[in-house]
C-alpha positions in Angstrom: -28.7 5.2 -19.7 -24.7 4.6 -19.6 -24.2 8.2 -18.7 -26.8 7.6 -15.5 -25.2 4.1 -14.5 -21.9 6.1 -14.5 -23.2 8.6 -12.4 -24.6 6.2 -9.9 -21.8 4.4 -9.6 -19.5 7.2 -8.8 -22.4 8.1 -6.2 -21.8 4.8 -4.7 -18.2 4.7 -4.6 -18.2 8.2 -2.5 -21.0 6.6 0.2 -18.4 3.0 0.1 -14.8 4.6 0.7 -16.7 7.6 3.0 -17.8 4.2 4.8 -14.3 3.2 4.9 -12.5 5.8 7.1 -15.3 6.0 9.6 -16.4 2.3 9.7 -13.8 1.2 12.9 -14.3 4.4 14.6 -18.0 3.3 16.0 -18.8 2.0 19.2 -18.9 -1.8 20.3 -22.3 -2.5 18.8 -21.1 -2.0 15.0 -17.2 -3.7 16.0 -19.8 -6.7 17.5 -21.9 -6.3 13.9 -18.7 -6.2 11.6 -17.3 -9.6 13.9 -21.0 -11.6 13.1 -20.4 -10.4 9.0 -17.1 -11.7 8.5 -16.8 -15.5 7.2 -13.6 -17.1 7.6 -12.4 -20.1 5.8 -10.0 -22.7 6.6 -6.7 -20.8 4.4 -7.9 -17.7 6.9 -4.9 -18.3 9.1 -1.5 -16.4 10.3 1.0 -17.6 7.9 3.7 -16.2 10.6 3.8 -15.3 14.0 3.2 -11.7 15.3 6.7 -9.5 15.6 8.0 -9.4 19.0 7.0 -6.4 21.7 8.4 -3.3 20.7 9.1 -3.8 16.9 8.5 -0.2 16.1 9.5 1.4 18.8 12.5 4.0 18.7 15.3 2.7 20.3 17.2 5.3 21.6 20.6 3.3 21.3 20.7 3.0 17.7 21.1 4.5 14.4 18.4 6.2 12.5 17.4 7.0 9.6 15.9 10.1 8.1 12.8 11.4 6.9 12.6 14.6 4.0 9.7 16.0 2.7 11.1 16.3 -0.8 9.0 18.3 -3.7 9.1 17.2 -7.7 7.3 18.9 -10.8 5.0 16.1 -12.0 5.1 16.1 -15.6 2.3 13.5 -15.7 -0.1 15.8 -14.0 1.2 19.7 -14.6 1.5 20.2 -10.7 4.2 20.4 -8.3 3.9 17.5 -5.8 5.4 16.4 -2.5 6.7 13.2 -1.1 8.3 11.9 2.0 11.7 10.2 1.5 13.1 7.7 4.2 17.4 7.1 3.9 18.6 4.7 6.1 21.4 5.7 8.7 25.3 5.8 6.9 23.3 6.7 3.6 26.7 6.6 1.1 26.5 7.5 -2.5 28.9 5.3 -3.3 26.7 2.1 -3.3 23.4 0.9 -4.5 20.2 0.5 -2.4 16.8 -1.1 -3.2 13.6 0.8 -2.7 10.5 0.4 -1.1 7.2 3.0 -2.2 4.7 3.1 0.6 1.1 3.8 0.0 -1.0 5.2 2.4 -5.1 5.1 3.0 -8.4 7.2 2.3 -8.7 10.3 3.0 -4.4 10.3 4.5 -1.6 11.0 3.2 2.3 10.5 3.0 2.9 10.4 6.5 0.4 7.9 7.8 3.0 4.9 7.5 6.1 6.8 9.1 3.7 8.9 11.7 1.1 6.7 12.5 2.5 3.4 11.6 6.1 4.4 11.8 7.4 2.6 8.9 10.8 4.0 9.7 11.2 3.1 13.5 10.0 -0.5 12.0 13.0 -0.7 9.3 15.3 1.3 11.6 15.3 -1.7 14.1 15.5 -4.3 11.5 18.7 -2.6 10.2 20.3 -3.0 13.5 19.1 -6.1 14.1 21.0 -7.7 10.9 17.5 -8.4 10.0 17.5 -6.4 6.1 19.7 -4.5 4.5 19.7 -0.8 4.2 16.6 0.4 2.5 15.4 3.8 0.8 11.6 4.1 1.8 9.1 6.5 -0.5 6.2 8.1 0.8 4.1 9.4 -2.1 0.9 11.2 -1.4 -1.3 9.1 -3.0 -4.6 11.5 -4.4 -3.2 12.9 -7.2 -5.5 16.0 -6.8 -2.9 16.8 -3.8 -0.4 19.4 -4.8 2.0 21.8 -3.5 -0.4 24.4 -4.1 -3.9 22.3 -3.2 -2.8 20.4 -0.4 -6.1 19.9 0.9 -8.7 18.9 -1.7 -12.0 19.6 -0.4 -13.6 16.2 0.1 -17.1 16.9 -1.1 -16.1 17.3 -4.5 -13.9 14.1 -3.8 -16.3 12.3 -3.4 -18.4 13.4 -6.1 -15.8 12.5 -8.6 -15.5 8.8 -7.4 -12.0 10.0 -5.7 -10.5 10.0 -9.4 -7.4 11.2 -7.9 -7.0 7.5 -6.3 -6.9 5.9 -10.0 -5.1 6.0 -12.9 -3.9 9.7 -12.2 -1.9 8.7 -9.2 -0.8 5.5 -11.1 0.9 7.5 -14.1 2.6 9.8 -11.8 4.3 7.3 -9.9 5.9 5.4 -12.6 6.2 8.7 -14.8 7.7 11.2 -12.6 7.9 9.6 -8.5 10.1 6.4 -9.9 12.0 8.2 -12.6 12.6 11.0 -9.8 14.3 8.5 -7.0 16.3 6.6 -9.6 17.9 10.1 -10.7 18.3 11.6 -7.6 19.6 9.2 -4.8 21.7 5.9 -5.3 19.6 3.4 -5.9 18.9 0.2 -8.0 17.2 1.1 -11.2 16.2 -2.9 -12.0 12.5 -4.4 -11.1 14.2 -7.1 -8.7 15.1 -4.0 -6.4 12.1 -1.9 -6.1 8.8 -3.2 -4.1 5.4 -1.6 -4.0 3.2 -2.0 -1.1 0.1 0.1 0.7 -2.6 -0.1 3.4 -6.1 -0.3 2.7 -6.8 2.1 -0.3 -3.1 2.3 -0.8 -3.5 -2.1 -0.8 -6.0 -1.6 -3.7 -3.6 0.7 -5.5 -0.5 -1.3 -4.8 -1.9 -4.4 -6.5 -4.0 -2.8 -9.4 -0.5 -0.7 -10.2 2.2 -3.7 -8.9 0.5 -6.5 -10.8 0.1 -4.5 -13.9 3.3 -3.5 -14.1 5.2 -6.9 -13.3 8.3 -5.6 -15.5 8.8 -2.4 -12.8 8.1 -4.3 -9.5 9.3 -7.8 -8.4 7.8 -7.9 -4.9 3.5 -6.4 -4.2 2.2 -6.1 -1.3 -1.6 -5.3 -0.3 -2.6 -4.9 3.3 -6.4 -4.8 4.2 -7.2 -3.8 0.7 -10.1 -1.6 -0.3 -13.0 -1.8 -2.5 -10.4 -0.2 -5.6 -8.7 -3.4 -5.9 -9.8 -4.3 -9.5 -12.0 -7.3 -10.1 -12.6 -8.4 -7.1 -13.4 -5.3 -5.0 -16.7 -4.6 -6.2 -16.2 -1.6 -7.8 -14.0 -1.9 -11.2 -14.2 -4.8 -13.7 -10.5 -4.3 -14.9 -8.4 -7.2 -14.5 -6.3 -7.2 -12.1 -3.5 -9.9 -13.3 -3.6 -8.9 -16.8 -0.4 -11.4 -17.2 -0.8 -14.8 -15.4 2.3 -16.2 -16.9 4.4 -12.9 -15.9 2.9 -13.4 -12.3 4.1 -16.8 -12.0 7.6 -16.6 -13.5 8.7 -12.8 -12.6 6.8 -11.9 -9.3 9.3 -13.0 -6.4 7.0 -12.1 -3.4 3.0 -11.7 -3.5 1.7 -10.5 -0.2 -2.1 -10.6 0.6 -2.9 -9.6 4.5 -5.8 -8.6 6.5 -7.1 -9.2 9.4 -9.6 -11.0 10.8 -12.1 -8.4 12.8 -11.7 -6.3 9.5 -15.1 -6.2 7.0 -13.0 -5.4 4.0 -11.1 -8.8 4.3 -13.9 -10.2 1.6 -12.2 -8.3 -1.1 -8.5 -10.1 -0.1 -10.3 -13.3 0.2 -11.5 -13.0 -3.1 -8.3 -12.2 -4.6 -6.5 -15.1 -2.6 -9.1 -17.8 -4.3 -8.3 -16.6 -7.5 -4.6 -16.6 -6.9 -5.1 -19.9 -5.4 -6.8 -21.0 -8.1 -5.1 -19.7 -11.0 -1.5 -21.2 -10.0 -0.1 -17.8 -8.6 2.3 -18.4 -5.6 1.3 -15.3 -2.9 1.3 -15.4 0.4 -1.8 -15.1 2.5 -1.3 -14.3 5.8 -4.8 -13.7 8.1 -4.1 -12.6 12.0 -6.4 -11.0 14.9 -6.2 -7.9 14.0 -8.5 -5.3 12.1 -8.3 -2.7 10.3 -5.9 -0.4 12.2 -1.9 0.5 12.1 -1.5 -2.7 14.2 -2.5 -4.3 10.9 -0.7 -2.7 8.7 3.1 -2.3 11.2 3.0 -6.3 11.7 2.9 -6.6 7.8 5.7 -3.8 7.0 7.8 -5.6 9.3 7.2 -9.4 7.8 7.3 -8.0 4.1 10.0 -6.1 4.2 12.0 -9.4 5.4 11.2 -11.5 2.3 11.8 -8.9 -0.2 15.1 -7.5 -1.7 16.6 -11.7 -1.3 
């Protein structure tokens, strides 16, 4: 009987994140359907304003950083994987810089946050502007099952397996071999108050499973328009998804929740903004206009990134 329930629910999960990826890509009648399902309550609010008109823009007149596709042999995983890695303009080994790891959605991979979002125009302007300080962004791909030699997993049989690749796989490669591998390789901060972990949609779910589980690697979490993964309160997992209450409300220095309000997945961050709420956990929840799109998730990049790294 446990093996079928197991079965079903990895059935399940394949129809719900298949869902997922196609849901905002449906004509007016389903956006008007998804509008008339969402229930907002009175903490459903912007906690900021939206960034000003061309905040990701390329601006021809400054600096800019650079993006690398950069390969490492995952020891957690017996493959040979590839990231992207973002160095800010006047890159010097001679001093220290925090780092940011990126996670992108179903079904993407590492470039949806500097190609589709553009992450790196985004922190490229706020470097000019005086705004942060120079920042090393990381791009992992996110499915585990993606390697040098399968980039393309076929996504049938991803689907079949619940998107495994998504879970704990991905989670031990980044702090075995994707964190190890930046800390040895550029010149960076190796301390927890310097590295921040943040993602959109099923990267969001990931971010705060991995980020709040691991409080002693990362100081700042971010999830934007998290996904049905996030433990506990996504539907899907029963794992706990602050293991540590008191770690969470001494050591975690920024806690970003985000989603907006035309997106149907905002009941999952809801539910994990009561619970924070109610269990004492400072966290920012910030609820704007948008839905579930790069608008989304490029308005949050650019607030996070601005209260992180203090």
């Amino acid at each position: 009987m446990k093996k079928h329930m197991n079965v079903v629910k990895i059935f399940l999960l394949g129809i719900l994140f298949s869902s997922i990826s196609s849901l905002y890509a449906q004509t007016n009648v389903t956006a008007d359907s998804v509008k008339k399902s969402i229930e907002l309550g009175p903490d459903d609010k912007p906690a900021f304003n939206d960034p000003p008109t061309g905040f990701r823009d390329r601006r021809d007149k400054i600096a800019h950083g650079t993006i690398t596709a950069v390969q490492y042999d995952s020891k957690t995983l017996s493959a040979r994987r590839e990231m992207l890695v973002y160095i800010p303009t006047g890159y010097s080994a001679d001093k220290k810089y925090p780092v940011i790891y990126l996670l992108h959605g179903l079904n993407s991979a590492a470039g949806q946050w500097p190609y589709w979002v553009r992450a790196d125009y985004i922190i490229d302007n706020l470097i000019a502007d005086g705004k942060i300080e120079p920042v090393i962004a990381v791009f992992p791909n996110c499915n585990a099952n993606v390697t040098v030699n399968n980039p393309k997993p076929d996504e049938q049989e991803e689907r079949k397996s619940g998107f495994k690749g998504y879970g704990i796989l991905f989670e031990n490669d980044l702090l075995g071999d994707i964190v190890p591998y930046i800390e040895s390789h550029y010149s960076v901060y190796t301390d927890r108050k310097h590295r921040a972990l943040a993602g959109l949609s099923m990267g969001g779910g990931q971010s705060l499973n991995i980020g709040l589980s691991h409080i002693n690697t990362f100081a700042y979490v971010g999830g934007f328009s998290s996904a049905p993964n996030t433990n506990e309160f996504g539907g899907l997992s029963n794992a706990k998804l602050l293991p540590d209450l008191a770690a969470a409300r001494e050591q975690l220095q920024v806690l970003w929740l985000a989603c907006g309000n035309k997106d149907r997945l905002i009941k999952v961050s809801q539910r994990v903004h009561q619970y924070l709420k109610t269990s004492s956990v400072p966290h920012i929840w910030h609820v704007d206009a948008n839905g579930h799109d790069d608008t989304e998730w490029a308005n949050n990049l650019y607030l996070f990134i601005q209260h992180i790294f203090k």
